[in-house]
N, C-alpha and C positions, 0 to 999 in steps of 0.2 A: 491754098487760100485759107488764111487764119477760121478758123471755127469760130461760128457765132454765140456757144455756150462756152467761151474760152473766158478772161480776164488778167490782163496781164502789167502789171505795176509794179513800177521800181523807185527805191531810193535811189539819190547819188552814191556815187563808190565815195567811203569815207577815206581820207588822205591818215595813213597812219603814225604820224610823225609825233601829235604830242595827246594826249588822254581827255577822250571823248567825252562831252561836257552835255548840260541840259539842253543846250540848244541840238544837239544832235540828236538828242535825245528824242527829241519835240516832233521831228521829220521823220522817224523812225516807227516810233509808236503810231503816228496820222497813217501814214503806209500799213501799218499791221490792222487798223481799226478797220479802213476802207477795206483792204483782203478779207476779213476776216467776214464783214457786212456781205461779200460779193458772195461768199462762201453761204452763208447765211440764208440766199437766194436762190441758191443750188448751183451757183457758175465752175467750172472749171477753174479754178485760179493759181495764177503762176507770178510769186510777190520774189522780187530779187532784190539781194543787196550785197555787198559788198565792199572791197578795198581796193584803193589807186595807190600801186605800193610804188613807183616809180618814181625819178626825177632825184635833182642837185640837191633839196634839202635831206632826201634820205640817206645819201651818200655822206653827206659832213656830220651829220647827225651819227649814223653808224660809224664813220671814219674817229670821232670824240669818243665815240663810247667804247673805241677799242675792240670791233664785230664786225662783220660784214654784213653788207644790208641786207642782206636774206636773213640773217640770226635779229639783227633790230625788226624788221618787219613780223616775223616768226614771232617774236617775244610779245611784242605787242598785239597780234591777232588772235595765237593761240594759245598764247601763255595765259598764267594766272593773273585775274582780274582783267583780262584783254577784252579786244574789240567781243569776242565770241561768248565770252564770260559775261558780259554786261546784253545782251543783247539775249540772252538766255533767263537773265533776270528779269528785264526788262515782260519777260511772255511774249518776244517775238516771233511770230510762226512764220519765219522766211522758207519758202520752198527751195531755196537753193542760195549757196552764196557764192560770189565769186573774188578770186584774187587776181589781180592783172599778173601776178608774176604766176601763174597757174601756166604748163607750159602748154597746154590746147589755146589757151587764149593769145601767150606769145607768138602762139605758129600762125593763127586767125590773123591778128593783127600783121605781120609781115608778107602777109598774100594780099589784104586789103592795100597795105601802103605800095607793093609794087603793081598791083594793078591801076591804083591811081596815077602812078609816077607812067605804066607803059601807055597812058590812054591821055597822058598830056593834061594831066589834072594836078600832078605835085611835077615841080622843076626844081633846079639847083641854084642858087644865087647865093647874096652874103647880105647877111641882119647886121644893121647899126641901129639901136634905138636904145628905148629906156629898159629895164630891167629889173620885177619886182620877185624878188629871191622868196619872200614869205608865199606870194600867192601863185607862185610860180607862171607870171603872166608876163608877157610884152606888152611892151605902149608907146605910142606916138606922143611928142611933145604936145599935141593940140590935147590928147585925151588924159594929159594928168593934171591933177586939180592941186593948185597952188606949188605945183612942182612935184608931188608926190602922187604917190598910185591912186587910183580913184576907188579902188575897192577897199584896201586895208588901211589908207591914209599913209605909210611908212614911206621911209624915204625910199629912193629906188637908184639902180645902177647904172651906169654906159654899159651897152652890151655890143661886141662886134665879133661874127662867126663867121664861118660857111655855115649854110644850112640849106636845106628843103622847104620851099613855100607851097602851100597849099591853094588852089587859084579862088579865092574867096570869094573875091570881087567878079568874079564869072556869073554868079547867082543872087546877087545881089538885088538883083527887078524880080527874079522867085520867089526872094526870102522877104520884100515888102509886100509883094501880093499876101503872100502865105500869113505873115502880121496884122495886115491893115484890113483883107478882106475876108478875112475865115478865124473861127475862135479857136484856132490852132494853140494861142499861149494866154495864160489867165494867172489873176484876174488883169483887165484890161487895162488898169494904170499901168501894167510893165510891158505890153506892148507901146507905149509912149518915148515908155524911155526907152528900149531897142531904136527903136526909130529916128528918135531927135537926136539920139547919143553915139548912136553908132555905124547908121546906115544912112541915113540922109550924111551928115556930113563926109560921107566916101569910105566904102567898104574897104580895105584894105586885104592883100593876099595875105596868110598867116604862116607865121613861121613854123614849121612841124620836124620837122630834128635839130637836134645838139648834137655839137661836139666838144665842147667844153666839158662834157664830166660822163662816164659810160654806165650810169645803172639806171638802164631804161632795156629793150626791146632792138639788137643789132637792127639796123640796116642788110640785112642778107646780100644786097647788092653794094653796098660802100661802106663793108666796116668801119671805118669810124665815125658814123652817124649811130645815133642809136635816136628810137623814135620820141618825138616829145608827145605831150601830154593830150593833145584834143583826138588824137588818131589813137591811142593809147585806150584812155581812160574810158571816149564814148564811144569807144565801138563793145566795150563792154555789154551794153546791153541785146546785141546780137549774137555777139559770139556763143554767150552762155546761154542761147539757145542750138548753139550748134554751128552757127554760119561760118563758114569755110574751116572747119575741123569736124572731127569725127566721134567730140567727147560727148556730145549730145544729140537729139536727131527731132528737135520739136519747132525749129522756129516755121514752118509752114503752121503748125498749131498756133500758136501765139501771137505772132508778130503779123501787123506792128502793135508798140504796145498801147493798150489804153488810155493811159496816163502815166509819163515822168511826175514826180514829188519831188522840188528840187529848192533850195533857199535862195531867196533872190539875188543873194551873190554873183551865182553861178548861171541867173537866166539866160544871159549874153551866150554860155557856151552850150547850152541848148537849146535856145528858139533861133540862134542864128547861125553858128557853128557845126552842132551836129544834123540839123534838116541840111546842111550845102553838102556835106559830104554821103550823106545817103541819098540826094540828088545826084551827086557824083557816080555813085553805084546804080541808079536806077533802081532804088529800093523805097519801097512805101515808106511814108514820113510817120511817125506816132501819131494818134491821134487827138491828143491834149498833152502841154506841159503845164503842169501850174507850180507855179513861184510863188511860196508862202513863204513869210515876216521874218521875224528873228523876233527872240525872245531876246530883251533888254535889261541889264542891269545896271540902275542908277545913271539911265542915259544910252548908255551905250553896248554896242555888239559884247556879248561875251567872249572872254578870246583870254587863252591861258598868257600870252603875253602882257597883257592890261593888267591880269591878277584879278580878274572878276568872275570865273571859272565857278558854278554850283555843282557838285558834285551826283549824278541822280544817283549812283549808288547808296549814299548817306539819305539821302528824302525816302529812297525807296528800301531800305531796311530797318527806317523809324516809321514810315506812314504807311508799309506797304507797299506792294507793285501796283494796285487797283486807284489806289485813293491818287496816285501820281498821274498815272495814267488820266485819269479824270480830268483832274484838274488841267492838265497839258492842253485837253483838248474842248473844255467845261468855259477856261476862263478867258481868252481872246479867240477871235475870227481866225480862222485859219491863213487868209489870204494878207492879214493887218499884223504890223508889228505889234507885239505887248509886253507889258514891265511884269518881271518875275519879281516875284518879294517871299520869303518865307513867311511874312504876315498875311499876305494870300493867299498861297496853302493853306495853311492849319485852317484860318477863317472860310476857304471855303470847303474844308474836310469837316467841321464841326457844321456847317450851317446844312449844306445839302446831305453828307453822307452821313452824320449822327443824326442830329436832329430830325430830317428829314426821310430819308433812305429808311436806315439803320433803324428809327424808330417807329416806323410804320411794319416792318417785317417783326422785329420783336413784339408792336403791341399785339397784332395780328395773331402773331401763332400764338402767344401769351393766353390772349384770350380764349383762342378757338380751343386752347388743353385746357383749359381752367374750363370752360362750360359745358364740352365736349369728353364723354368719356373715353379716352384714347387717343384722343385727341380729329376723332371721324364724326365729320360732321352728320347731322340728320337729312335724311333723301327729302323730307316734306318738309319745303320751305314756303314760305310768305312774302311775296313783295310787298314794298311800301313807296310813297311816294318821293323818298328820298333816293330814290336808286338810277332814275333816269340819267340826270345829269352826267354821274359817272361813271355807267354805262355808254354812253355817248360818247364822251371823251376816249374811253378806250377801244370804243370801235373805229375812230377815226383817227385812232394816232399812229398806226402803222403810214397808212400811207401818207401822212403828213410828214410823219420822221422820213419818207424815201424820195417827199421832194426834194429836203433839205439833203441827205445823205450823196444824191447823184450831183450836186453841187459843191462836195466836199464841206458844207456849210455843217461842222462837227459841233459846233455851238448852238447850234440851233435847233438839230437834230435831241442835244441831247436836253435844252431847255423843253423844246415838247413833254419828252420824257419826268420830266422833272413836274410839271405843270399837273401831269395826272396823280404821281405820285405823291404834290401835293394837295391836291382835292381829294385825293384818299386818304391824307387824316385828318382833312376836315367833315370829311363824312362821318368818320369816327366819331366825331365831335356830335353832327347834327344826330345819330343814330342811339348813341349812349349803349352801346351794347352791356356794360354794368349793371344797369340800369335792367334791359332784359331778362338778363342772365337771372337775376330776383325771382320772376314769372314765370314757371313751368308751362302757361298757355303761351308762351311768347317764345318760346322756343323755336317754332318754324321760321319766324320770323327773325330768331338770333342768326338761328343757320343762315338765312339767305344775306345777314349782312356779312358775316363771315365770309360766307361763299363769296361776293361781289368784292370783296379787299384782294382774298387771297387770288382771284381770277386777275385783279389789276393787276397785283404783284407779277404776277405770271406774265402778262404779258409787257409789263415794263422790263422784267428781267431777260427774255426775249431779245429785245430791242437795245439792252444795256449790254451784251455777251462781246459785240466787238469793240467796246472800250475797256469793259473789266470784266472778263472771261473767268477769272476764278471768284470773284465775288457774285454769281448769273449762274455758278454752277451751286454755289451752297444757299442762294435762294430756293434753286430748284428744289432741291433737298430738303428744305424746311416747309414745302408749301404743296409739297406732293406732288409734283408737275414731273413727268417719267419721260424719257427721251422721247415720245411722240409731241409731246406738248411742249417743246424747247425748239420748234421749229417755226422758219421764216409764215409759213403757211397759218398755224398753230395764231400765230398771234395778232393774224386780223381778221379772227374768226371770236368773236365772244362767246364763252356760254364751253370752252372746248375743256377745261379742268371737270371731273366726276362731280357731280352733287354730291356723292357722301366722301367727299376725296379726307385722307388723313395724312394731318400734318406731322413735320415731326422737329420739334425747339429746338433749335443747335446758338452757337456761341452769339453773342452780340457782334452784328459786321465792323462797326465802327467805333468803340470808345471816342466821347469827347476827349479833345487835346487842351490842354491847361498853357493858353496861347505866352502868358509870361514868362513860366519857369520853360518852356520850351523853346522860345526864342534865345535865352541866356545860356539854354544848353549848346544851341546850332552855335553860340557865338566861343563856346569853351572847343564846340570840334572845330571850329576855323582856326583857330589861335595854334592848334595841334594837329596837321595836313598828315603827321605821320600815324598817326594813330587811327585815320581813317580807315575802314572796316574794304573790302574789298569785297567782288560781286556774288563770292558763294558764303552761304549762311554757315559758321562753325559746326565741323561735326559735334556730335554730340555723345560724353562720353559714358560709358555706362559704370554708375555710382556703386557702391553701397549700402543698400538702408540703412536711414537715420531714424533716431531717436526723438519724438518732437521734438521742439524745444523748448526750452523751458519760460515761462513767460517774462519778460521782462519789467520785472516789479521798478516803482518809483518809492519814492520815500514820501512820509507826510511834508517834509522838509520841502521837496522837490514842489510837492501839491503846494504848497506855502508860497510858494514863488508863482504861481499865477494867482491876478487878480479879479476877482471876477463882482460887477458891480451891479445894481437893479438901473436904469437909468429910463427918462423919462421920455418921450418923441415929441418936441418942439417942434421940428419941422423936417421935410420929408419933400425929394424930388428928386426925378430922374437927371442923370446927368446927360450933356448934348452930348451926338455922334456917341454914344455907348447901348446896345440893346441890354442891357443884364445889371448894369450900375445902378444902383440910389447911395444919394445924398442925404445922411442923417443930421440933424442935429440935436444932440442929447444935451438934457440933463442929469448929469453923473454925479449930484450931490457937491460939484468943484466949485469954484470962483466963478469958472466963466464955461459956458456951453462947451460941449464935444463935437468934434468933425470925424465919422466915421462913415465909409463906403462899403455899400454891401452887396454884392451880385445877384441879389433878390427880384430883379423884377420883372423876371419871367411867371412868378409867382404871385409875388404880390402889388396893385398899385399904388404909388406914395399915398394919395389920400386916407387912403383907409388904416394909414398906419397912425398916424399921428394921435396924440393923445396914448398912444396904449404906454404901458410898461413891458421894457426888453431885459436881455441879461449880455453884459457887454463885458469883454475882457480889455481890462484899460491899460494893462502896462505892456500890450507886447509892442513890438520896434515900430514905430511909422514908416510908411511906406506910401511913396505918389503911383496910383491910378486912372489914368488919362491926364497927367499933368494936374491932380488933385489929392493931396495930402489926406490919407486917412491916418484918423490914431486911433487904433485899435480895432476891435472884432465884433461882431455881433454871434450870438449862439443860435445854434438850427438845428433840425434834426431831420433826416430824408425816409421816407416810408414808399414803399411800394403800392402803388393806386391800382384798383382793379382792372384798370385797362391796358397794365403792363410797365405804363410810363414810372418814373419818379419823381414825388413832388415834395417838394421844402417845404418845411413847416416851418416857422420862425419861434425860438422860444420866449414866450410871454405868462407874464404873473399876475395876479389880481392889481387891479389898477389902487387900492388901496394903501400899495407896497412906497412906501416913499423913494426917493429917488436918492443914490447913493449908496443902499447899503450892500455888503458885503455878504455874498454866498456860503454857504460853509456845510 
């Protein structure tokens, strides 16, 4: 009888025929975040994933490249930049993985297919129908839409064989109870479509061996069968608990499992497919499959045949494994398809994870070293009346995040988190600890707002470990929280960080991304597939010391060639749909007004600029920003503010200074 402190969740076996994309990516990382969450809680957890190395397309595939499908599969799994290479990047903590071509699983799978076949569950007949070679799927005339496969849209084949059918249609009044009246499969729109698409209009026996091509799983009873793909691929998740072989010995531990994580591709072959034949077996059904979306680009499914393929190796050795990670799981519903866009990352890696994240942990320890000698706070602290609210928040965001979390609702869970994170620098704000800092009697009082941030911190970082485990480890580290305070427990308890805890400043988590020149870059590595970087970081080789270098002088000639002019502010406004944009318009001393844009208004608002005198550089290139022509620059300068942050200063001159002239 599976243990009730167990937890057991699998990916699909990934098919390794052509190079794992975002979208796998997507299902991959949601499976590690939930393990890792379950792990968090103190569970047992047993997270599987693996490869379906089997079937016709690996045979021609390997038969073109001149290999035998065990060397093409091998190349691809455990080769360089392979399935195992990218899943390591990735911070997958799979407890185990498997390969169907693993020979305990072979031997598993050939006792399961003859025990069905001796109990009158699989017979012999002959397949006539359609034929979808990409998805390696059969189909009835009635189930293909507009004549082509209903999953990939491609066209499809005549297929006529001997083969083994699997009696599908025997459980077919199981498999709508087990649909219609129990939450066996989620979310609930894809029990609709099982039903109206597949089983209401008449279950069909399935076909389960080939003999048109042999790199599958013999037949042990009728050599030239070898087994197809649904007896194959899902009995996987049994076996590699051990069931009918000797390479493991836990599936009384685990099984059944908690939850399949499956794309809804593939629901069909697990809410209807694999519960009949573990009916077959008289074996416990999983307890939830959920079918989440497909990440979409420009419309449609990603898929290396389209050419719309994002590569997460490239995202996640420009933005990081953390910041991707996020986003994957930050920016659509888990159960709902969503549009990937490189303008969506970045935008939401500057907005939550710099701005936001990144800039609450920097101003934080900033400040608590800056006031703090040692950065160790004072034991005698002060409360004030600003502290409730976000106290409150963080006492009840634990279990708020865990209603969301046991629903896989990963968006939601992490918007909580985010919610507190942001009312703790708005606290910043109402508290002015700079401000403090002035007042030696105010001291106690700095301490406890410190204390109250760095406490959120902690317990956000907490709650944030099974989506970016290495960004949760160097909070910890900055904020003093010691492995007893990084615990499930730990963080829905307030007050659990020491009063005189000491911090210690470590690197900035998130740089903003400079979302234009970074788009123009992702579009120079498309244009150049081969030059993409693969899933291990370049070793690194050991140098020589160098000699500084020597500074790179300009000439007055060079200085000669920028223009730099005093100009006047006529008018002044934020641009639509931009947070960061104003609209200038100067007087440069010229004919007719100047049109310049300036990322200034997080700093400043237009009103209060107008009228002043600026210093604007007039001759460099024009350039459109949100589909608005700027000519030219405006000059700034950035200074470090007491409370860690960075703030623009815009440079301006006595408003006496006429408009037009020339800097020198």
């Amino acid at each position: 009888m599976k243990d009730k402190n167990t937890f057991y969740i699998t990916t699909p076996i990934y098919y390794p025929s052509d190079k794992l994309h975002i979208g796998h990516t997507y299902c991959t990382v949601a499976t590690d975040a939930m393990a890792r969450y379950k792990r968090l809680q103190g569970y047992d957890v047993m997270f599987l994933t693996g490869t379906d190395e089997h079937g016709q397309k690996i045979e021609d595939k390997a038969k073109a490249a001149g290999v035998t499908p065990k060397q093409f599969v091998d190349d691809i799994v455990e080769g360089k930049g392979g399935i195992l290479d990218l899943w390591k990047l990735m911070d997958i903590s799979n407890d185990r993985f498997i390969r169907t071509t693993d020979a305990y699983h072979e031997e598993a799978v050939q006792k399961i297919f003859k025990r069905l076949y001796e109990q009158g569950d699989i017979y012999k007949g002959k397949y006539v129908g359609k034929y979808c070679k990409p998805c390696e799927s059969f189909w009835t005339e009635t189930q293909l839409v507009d004549g082509k496969c209903p999953d990939c849209g491609r066209e499809v084949q005549d297929a006529e064989e001997e083969a083994y059918f699997f009696r599908l249609s025997k459980y077919a009044d199981r498999i709508l109870h087990l649909l219609e009246d129990t939450d066996f499969l989620e979310p609930r729109s894809r029990v609709n479509e099982m039903v109206n698409n597949f089983i209401k209009p008449g279950l069909e026996d399935l076909c389960v061996s080939r003999t048109s091509f042999t790199w599958g799983v013999p037949v042990d009873f009728d050599p030239g069968h070898v087994v197809y793909v649904w007896i194959d691929a899902l009995s996987n998740y049994i076996t590699a608990l051990g069931y009918e072989n000797s390479q493991y010995h836990d599936y009384d531990k685990y099984w059944p499992a908690d939850v399949h994580f499956v794309g809804k591709e593939i629901v069909r072959f697990h809410s209807i497919i694999w519960p009949a034949i573990l009916m077959a077996l008289d074996l416990p059904l999983p307890k939830k499959v959920f079918g989440h979306g497909w990440l979409l680009l420009e419309g449609g499914k990603m898929s290396k045949s389209k050419g719309n393929v994002v590569d997460p190796v490239i995202l996640a050795q420009r933005y990081g494994v953390d910041a991707l990670r996020y986003f994957l799981l930050r920016e659509f519903p888990f159960g709902s398809d969503g549009n990937f866009s490189n303008e969506a990352l970045i935008g939401r890696i500057n907005t939550d994870l710099a701005n936001d994240l990144g800039n609450l942990v920097s101003r934080t320890v900033s400040m608590a070293g800056k006031y703090f000698e040692g950065g160790k706070l004072l034991e005698e602290q002060a409360e004030g009346p600003e502290d409730a609210e976000l106290i409150g928040l963080c006492a009840g965001l634990r279990d708020k995040y865990e209603a969301h979390m046991e629903k896989y609702a990963f968006q939601d869970a992490l918007m909580d988190v985010f919610a507190v994170i942001s009312r703790a620098n708005k606290y910043i704000d109402e508290t002015k600890p700079w401000v403090l800092g002035k007042d030696e009697a105010q001291k106690p009082r700095l301490a406890r707002v410190m204390y109250n941030l760095l406490e959120a911190i902690r317990i956000c970082a907490v709650l944030l470990t099974p989506f970016m485990p290495g960004t949760a480890e160097k909070i910890f580290a900055q904020v003093g929280a010691d492995e007893g305070l990084r615990t499930w427990e730990s963080a829905g308890r307030w007050g659990s960080l020491p009063a005189g805890v000491t911090i210690a400043r470590g690197a900035n988590l998130f740089p903003r991304i400079d979302m234009e020149k970074e788009l123009k870059a992702l579009e120079e590595l498309e244009k150049k597939p081969e030059e993409q970087a693969a899933p291990q970081a370049p070793e690194k080789k050991a140098e020589e010391p160098k000699a500084p270098a020597a500074p790179e002088y300009i000439t007055i000639d060079d200085f000669d060639k920028v223009k730099f002019v005093t100009a006047k502010v006529l008018a002044c406004e934020a641009v639509p749909k931009s947070a960061k944009l104003l609209r200038f318009t100067l007087d440069c001393g010229e004919e007719f007004p100047r049109q310049i844009l300036s990322g200034i208004h997080q700093w400043y608002e237009p009103e209060d600029l107008v009228g002043k005198t600026v210093v604007a550089c007039t001759n460099l290139k024009p350039r459109k920003m949100m589909g608005i022509l700027s000519n030219g620059m405006l000059i700034s300068a950035v200074k470090e503010e007491p409370d860690g942050t960075e703030k623009l200063h815009l440079l301006m001159l006595d408003d006496a200074i006429p408009a037009g002239y020339g800097l020198c």
